[in-house]
C-alpha positions as CSV (number, residue, x, y, z in Angstrom):
1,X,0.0,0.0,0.0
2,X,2.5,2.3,0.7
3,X,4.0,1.7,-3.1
4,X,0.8,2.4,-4.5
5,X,0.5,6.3,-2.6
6,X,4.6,6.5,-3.8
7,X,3.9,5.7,-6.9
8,X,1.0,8.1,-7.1
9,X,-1.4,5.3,-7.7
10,X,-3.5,6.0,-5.0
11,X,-3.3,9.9,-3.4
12,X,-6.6,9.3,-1.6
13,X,-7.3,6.9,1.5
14,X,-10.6,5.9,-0.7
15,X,-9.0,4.9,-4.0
16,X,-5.8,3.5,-1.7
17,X,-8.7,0.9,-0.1
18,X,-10.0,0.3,-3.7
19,X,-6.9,-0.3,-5.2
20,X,-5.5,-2.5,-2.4
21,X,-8.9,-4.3,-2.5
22,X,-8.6,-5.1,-5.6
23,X,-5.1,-6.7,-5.5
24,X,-6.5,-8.9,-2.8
25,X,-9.7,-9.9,-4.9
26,X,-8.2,-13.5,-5.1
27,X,-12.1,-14.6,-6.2
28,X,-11.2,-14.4,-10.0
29,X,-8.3,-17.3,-9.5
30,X,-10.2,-20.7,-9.0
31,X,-6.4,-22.0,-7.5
32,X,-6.2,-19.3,-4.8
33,X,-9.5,-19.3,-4.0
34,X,-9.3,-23.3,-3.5
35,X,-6.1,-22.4,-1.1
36,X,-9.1,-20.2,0.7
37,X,-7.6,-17.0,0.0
38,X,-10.9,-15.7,-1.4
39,X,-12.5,-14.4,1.4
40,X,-13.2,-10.6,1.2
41,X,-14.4,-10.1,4.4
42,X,-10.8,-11.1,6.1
43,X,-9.3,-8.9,3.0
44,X,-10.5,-5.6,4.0
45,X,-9.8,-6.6,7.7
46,X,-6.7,-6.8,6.9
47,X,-6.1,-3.8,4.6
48,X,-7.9,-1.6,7.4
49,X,-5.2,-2.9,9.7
50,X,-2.5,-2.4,7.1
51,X,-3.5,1.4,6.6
52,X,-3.9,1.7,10.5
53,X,0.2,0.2,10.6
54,X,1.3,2.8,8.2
55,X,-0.3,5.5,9.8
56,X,1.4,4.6,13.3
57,X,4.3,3.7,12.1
58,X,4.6,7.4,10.7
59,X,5.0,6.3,6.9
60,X,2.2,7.6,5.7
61,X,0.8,11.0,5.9
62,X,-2.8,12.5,5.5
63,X,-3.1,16.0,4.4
64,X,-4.7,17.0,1.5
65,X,-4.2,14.1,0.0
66,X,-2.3,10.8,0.7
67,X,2.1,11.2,1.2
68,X,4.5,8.9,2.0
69,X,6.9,10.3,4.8
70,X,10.1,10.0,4.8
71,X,10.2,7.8,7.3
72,X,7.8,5.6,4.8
73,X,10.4,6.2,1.9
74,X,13.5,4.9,4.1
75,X,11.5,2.0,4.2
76,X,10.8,1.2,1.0
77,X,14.1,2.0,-0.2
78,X,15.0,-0.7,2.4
79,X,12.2,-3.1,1.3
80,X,13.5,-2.5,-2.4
81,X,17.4,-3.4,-1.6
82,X,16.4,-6.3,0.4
83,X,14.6,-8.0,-2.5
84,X,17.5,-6.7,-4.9
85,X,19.9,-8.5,-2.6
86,X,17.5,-11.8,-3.0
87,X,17.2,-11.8,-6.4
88,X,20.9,-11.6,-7.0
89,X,21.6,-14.5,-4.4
90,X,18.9,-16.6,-6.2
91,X,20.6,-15.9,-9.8
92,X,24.0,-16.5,-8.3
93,X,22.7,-19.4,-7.1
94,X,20.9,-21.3,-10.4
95,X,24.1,-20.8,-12.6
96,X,26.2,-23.8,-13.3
């Protein structure tokens, strides 16, 4: 979520639910949904508490419209080296 307010996907708290709802509508995938990942109900739980995170954590910010702190940007700058870093270690590994 806090990608989709950097990335200016989503400047408002209503179209950051939307869009974070819809990455979570597992439904249209008859495998995940048999894993039980369908449920919508538990979804938006959990995106409520997700938003709720950012916001205490101090990584997102509500003025006019939706900003990632920089507090929020450390951390996904972090996030974004760390999965660098794992990608690299999983190429290094698979060559012969």
């Amino acid at each position: 979520m806090l990608y989709l307010v950097h990335s200016h996907r989503a400047k408002t708290r209503a179209k950051l639910l939307e869009e974070a709802s819809r990455a979570l509508d597992f439904d249209q995938y008859p495998v995940l949904r048999a894993f039980g990942l369908g449920n919508q109900g538990q979804n938006k739980e959990m995106i409520f508490q997700g938003l709720d995170e950012l916001f205490e954590r101090g990584w997102l910010d509500e003025k006019e419209s939706l900003q990632v702190t920089r507090a929020g940007k450390v951390h996904l700058q972090s996030q974004a080296r760390k999965v660098r870093r794992m990608m690299g270690r999983s190429f290094i590994a698979e060559k012969p």
